[in-house]
TORNUPA-648351 format. One record per residue (C-alpha): residue in one letter; x, y, z. Coordinates in steps of 0.25 Angstrom, whole numbers, padded with zeros to 4 digits, always signed. Example, Ala and Ser with C-alpha at 12.3 -4.5 7.8 and 13.67 -1.06 7.14 Angstrom:
2
A+0049-0018+0031/S+0055-0004+0029/
This chain:
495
X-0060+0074-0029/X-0067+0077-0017/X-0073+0090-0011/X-0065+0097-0002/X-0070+0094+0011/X-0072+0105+0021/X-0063+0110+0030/X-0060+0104+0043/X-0062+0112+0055/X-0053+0108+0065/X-0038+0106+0063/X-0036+0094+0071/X-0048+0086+0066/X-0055+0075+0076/X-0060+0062+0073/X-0066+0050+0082/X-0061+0035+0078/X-0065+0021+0084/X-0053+0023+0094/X-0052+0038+0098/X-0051+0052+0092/X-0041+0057+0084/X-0035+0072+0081/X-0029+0074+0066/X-0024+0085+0060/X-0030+0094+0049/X-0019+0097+0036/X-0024+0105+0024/X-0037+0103+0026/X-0036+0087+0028/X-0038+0079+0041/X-0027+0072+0045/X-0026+0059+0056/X-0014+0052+0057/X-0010+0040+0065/X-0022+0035+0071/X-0022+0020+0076/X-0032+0010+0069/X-0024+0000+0078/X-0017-0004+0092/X-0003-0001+0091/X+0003-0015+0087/X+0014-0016+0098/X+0016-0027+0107/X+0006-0038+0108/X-0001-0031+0096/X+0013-0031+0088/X+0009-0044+0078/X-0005-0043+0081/X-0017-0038+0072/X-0019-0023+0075/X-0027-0021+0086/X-0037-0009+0088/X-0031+0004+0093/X-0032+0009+0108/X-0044+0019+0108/X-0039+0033+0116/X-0046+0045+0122/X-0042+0059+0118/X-0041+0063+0104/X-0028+0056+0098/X-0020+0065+0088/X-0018+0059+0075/X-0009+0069+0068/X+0004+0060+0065/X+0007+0049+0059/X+0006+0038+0069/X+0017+0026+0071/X+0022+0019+0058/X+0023+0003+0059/X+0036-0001+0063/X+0045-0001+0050/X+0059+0004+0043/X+0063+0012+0033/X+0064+0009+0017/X+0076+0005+0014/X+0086+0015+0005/X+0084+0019-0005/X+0067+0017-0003/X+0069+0025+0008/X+0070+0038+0003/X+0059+0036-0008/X+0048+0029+0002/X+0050+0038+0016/X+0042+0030+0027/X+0040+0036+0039/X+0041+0029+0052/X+0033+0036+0064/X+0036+0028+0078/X+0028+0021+0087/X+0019+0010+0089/X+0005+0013+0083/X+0008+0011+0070/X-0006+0006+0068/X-0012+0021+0063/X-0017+0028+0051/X-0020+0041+0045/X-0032+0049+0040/X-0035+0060+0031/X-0047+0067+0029/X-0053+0076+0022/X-0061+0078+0037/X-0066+0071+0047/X-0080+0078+0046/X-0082+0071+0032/X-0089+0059+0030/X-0089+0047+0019/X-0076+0051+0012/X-0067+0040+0005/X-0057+0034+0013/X-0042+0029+0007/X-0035+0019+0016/X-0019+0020+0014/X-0011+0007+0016/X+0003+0011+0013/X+0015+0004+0006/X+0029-0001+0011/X+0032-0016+0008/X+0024-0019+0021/X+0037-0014+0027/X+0036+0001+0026/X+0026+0013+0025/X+0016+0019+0033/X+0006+0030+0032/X+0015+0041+0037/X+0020+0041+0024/X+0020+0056+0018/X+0016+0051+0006/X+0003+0045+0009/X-0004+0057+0016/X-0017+0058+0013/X-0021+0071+0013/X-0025+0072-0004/X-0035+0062-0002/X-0042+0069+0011/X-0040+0081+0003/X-0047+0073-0009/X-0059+0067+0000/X-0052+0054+0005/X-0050+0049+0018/X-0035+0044+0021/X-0031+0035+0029/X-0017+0028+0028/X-0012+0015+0039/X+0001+0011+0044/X+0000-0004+0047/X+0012-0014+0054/X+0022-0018+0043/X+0035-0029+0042/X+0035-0038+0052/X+0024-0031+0062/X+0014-0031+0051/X+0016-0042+0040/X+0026-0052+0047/X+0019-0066+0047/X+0020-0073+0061/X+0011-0086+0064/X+0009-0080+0078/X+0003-0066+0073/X-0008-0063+0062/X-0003-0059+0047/X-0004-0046+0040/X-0003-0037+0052/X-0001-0026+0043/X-0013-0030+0035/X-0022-0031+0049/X-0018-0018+0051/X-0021-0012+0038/X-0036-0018+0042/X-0038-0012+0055/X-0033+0001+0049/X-0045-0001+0038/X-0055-0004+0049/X-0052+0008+0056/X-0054+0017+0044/X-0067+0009+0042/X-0071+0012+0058/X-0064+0027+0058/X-0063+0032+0044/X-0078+0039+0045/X-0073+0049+0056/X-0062+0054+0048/X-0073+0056+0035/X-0071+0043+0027/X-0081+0031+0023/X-0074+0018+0028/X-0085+0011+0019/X-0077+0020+0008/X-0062+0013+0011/X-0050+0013-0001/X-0039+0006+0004/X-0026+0009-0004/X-0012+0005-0002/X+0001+0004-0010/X+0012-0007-0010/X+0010-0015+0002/X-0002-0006+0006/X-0005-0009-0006/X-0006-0024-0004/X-0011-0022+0009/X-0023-0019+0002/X-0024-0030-0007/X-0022-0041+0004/X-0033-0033+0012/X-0045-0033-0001/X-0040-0047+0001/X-0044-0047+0018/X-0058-0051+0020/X-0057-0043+0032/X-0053-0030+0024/X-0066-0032+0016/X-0076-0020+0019/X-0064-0011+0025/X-0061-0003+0013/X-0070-0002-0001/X-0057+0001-0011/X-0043-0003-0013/X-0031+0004-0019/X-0019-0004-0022/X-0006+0004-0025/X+0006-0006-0031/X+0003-0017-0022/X-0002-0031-0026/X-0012-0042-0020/X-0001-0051-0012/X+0002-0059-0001/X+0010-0070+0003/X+0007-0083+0012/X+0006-0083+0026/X+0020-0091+0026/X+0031-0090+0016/X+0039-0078+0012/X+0028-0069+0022/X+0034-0079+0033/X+0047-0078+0029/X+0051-0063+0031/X+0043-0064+0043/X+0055-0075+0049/X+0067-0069+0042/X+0064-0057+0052/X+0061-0065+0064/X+0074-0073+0062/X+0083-0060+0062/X+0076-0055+0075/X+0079-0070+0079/X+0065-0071+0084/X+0054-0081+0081/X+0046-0077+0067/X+0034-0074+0076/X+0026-0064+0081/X+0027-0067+0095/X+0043-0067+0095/X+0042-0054+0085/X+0033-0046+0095/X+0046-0046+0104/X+0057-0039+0094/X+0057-0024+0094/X+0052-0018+0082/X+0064-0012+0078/X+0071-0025+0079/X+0059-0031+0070/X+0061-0020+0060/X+0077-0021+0060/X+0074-0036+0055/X+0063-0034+0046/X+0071-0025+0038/X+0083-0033+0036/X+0074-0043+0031/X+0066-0035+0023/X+0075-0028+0015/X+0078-0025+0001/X+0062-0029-0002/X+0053-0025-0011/X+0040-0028-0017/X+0047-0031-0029/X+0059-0037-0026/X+0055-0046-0015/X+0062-0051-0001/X+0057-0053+0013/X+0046-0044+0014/X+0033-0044+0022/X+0020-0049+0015/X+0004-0049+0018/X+0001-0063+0019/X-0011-0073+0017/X-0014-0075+0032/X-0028-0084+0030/X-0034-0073+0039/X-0033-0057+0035/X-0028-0063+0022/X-0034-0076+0021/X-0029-0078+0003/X-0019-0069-0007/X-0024-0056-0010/X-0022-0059-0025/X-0030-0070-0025/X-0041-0064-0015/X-0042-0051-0025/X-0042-0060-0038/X-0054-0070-0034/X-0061-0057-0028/X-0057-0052-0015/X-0062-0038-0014/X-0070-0035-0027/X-0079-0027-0020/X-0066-0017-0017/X-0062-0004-0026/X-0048-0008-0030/X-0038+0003-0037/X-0025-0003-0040/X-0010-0002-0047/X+0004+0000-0048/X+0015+0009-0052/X+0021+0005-0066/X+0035+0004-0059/X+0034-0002-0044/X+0048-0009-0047/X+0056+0004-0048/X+0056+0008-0033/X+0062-0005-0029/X+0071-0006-0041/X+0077+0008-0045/X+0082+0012-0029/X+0087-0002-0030/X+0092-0003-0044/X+0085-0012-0049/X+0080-0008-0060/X+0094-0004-0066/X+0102-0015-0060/X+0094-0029-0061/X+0099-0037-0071/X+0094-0045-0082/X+0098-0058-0077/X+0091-0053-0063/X+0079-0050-0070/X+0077-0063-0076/X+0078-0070-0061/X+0067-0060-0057/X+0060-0064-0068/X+0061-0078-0065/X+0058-0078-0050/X+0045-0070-0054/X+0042-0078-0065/X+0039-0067-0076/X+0036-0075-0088/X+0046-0072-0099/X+0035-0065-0108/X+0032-0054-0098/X+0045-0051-0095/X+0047-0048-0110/X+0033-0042-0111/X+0039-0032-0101/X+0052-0031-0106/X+0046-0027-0120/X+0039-0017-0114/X+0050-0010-0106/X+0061-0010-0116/X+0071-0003-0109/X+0068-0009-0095/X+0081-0015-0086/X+0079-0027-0080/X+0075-0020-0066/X+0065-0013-0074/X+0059-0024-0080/X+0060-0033-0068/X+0051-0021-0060/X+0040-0018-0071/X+0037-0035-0071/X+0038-0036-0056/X+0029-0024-0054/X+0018-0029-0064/X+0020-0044-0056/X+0019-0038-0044/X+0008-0028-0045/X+0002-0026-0061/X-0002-0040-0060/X-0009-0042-0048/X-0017-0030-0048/X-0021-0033-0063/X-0024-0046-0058/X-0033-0041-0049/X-0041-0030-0058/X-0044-0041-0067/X-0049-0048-0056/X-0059-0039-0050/X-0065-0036-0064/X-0080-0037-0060/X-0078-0032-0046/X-0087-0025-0037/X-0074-0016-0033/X-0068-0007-0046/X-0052-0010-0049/X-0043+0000-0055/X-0029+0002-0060/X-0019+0010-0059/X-0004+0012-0063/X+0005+0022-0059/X+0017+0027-0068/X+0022+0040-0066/X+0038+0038-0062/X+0045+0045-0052/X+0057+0051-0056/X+0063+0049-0044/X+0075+0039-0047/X+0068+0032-0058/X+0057+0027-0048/X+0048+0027-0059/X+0033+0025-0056/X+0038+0015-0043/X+0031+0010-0032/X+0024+0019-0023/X+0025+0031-0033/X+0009+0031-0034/X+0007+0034-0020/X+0010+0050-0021/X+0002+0051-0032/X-0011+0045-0026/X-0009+0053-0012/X-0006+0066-0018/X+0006+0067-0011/X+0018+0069-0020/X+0022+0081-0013/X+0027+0072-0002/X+0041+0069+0001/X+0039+0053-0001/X+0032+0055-0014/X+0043+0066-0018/X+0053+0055-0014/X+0046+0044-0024/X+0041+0053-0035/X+0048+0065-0035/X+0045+0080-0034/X+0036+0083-0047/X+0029+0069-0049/X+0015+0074-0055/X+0005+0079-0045/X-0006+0077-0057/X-0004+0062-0057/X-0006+0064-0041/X-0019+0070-0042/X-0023+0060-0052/X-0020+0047-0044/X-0025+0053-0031/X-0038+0058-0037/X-0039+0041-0043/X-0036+0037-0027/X-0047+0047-0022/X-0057+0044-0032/X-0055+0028-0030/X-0056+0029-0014/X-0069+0037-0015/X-0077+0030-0026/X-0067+0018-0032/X-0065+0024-0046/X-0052+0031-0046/X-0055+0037-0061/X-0051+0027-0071/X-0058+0013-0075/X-0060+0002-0068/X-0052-0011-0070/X-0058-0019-0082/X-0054-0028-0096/X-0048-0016-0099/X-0037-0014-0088/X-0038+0002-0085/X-0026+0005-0077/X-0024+0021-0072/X-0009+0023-0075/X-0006+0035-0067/X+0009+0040-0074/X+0013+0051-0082/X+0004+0060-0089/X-0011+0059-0085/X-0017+0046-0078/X-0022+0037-0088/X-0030+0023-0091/X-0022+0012-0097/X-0029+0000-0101/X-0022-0012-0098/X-0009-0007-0097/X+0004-0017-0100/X-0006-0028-0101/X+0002-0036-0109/X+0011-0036-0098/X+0001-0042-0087/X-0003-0051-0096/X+0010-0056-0094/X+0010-0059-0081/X-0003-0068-0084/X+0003-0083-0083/X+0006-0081-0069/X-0002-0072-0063/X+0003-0072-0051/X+0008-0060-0038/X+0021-0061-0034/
């Protein structure tokens, strides 16, 4: 950890960027900037546009609340009372948030924070990703909205791709232009993301105009993936246009009011999940900001010269199976169509079955989904970068929430590694006594690998150490459940 930095002398701390002067806030002794644009709003003839610069302004702008979310609904029941997710009006959502340890300090680690939601939800408002431990820990944190559904990721042939992803890069050129003033090296970038931020991530090491905006990576339960330009990406895109009745394009789409445009996305979009599939929205192989898979990029060498600290939680599945009742209800007969549509080779599945004795079908079905969807790739890509200029490492997270059997699900970690489970939303996911010393641990491993890309535990090798961050003390495990992964091996493949 860090030094405590000084403290700072005025309450509302001032800072100069490229497009104007902004006022934050000062809050136990951190400095604290909320909403400022990295971009034009993107309304009008910038709606399915790349973002644009923002408007410069004269004055001082204050910078104490949230700014606008991007345009977006509600988890459904019963996700919605364990993922809260705040929605602030108006229409520059394009902003981000700083926290600092002070504006007067200079050359400090920076951590980028992309966050999660299917591409469909989240934003930076989230409670649960306030980054005051790691100003408070010497790191300067900034967290991004970007456009999502349709506004950001729907695929037009009249409008680029990956608007979302565009806007995830012009947030990252900002910090590389600003972050100075607020105290942070931008030649000292982590980028880190879960889920779909998560992804984000991988698809930009993949960018070649990403390369040289950030020097290390953090992916938390998300996977190299994309799909093509045309095909299922397409698809969703002109099921929504045809229940607006409007051409699938953007032209015709720039005309239909945002609710409207939500309101269809929805009905389409529902009952989704990363694991069980449906109309959803994808980061797509465009030929331009994405020009090849992210997979295959990162396997034949993409980023090598980029710090890359990866993992997964042991039971992603249970917090799209339990709410749903999955895991008690799915049926053998069930399991074996999933089994087959995946094409999970018989001896995995009794390789996995052996090793979980009393697992019901859903339970199986989520463990073998989970290590397809995530386990794999990301061991695929360790193995891969062996030799690297960049360092790798694992991690896996398995503490389990005792609220409703949740287990060690999806999007558990997050409280953990941003020291705030004393917030509501992490209170909703993890309950009221989850363990503050695991907290500490898994932040501390998130401050040391932004500041010098060695979060405290060997680097990926022959030997396969993996972090398990579960009950009792954090410990290494060498190639844990290898006989699993080598299961998978005859078809190496993403889904």
């Amino acid at each position: 950890m860090s030094a405590v930095p000084p403290p700072i002398s005025e309450t509302s701390p001032r800072v100069g960027t490229a497009h104007g002067a902004v006022r934050g806030t000062l809050e136990h002794g951190v400095a604290v900037f909320r909403g400022i644009p990295y971009a034009a709003a993107p309304v009008g003839a910038r709606r399915f546009r790349a973002p644009e610069p923002p408007e410069p302004w004269e004055g001082v702008r204050d910078a104490v609340a949230f700014g606008p979310t991007a345009p977006k609904r509600p988890y459904a029941p019963p996700l919605d009372r364990l993922l809260p997710d705040p929605e602030v009006p108006g229409d520059d959502c394009l902003n981000l948030n700083v926290w600092t340890p002070s504006p007067a300090r200079a050359g400090l680690p920076v951590l980028v924070w992309i966050h999660g939601g299917s591409l469909l939800h989240g934003s930076s408002a989230v409670p649960l990703y306030d980054g005051a431990a790691f100003a408070r820990d010497g790191v300067v944190l900034v967290s991004v909205n970007y456009r999502l559904g349709m506004e950001g990721f729907g695929v037009f042939p009249d409008a680029p791709a990956n608007r979302g992803l565009l806007d995830q890069l012009a947030a990252l050129a900002w910090v590389r232009d600003n972050i100075a003033a607020f105290g942070g090296d931008p030649d000292l970038v982590t980028v880190c993301g879960e889920s779909a931020g998560a992804i984000s991530i991988a698809a930009l090491l993949a960018a070649p105009r990403a390369k040289g905006l950030f020097r290390r990576a953090v992916l938390q339960s998300g996977p190299p993936s994309a799909l093509p330009l045309d095909g299922a990406a397409r698809r969703t895109t002109e099921l929504i246009a045809k229940r607006l009745g409007v051409g699938a394009t953007a032209g015709e789409l720039a005309a239909v009011d945002p609710e409207r445009l939500l309101a269809a996305q929805t009905e389409v979009t529902s009952g989704v999940s990363p694991l069980t599939g449906g109309n959803s929205f994808q980061i797509v192989v465009d030929g331009d900001l994405l020009p090849r898979d992210p997979l295959e990029a990162l396997l034949d060498g993409a980023a090598d010269d980029v710090d890359l600290l990866m993992g997964a939680n042991s039971e992603e599945y249970r917090l799209w199976f339990v709410p749903s009742g999955l895991t008690e209800g799915l049926s053998r007969i069930k399991l074996r169509l999933a089994l087959l549509k995946f094409k999970v080779p018989g001896t995995t599945t009794r390789t996995y079955r052996a090793n979980r004795p009393g697992a019901t079908p859903g339970e199986l079905l989520g463990a073998l989904a989970t290590d397809l969807l995530l386990r794999v790739p990301l061991n695929r890509v360790a193995d891969a970068r062996a030799g690297a200029a960049g360092s790798t490492h694992l991690y896996e997270f398995g503490w389990p929430s005792p609220v409703l059997r949740l287990g060690a699900c999806h999007g558990l970690e997050i409280g953990f590694v941003f020291d705030t489970l004393d917030r509501p939303d992490a209170v909703a996911l993890a309950g009221e006594d989850a363990p503050q010393e695991l907290a500490d641990a898994m932040h501390a491993a998130w401050v040391r690998f932004a500041a010098s890309g060695d979060p405290g535990w060997p680097a990926w090798d022959t030997s396969r150490p993996v972090m398990g961050f579960g009950p009792g003390a954090p410990a290494v495990v060498r190639a844990p459940r290898d006989e699993e992964l080598r299961g998978w091996a005859p078809y190496r493949r993403n889904a």
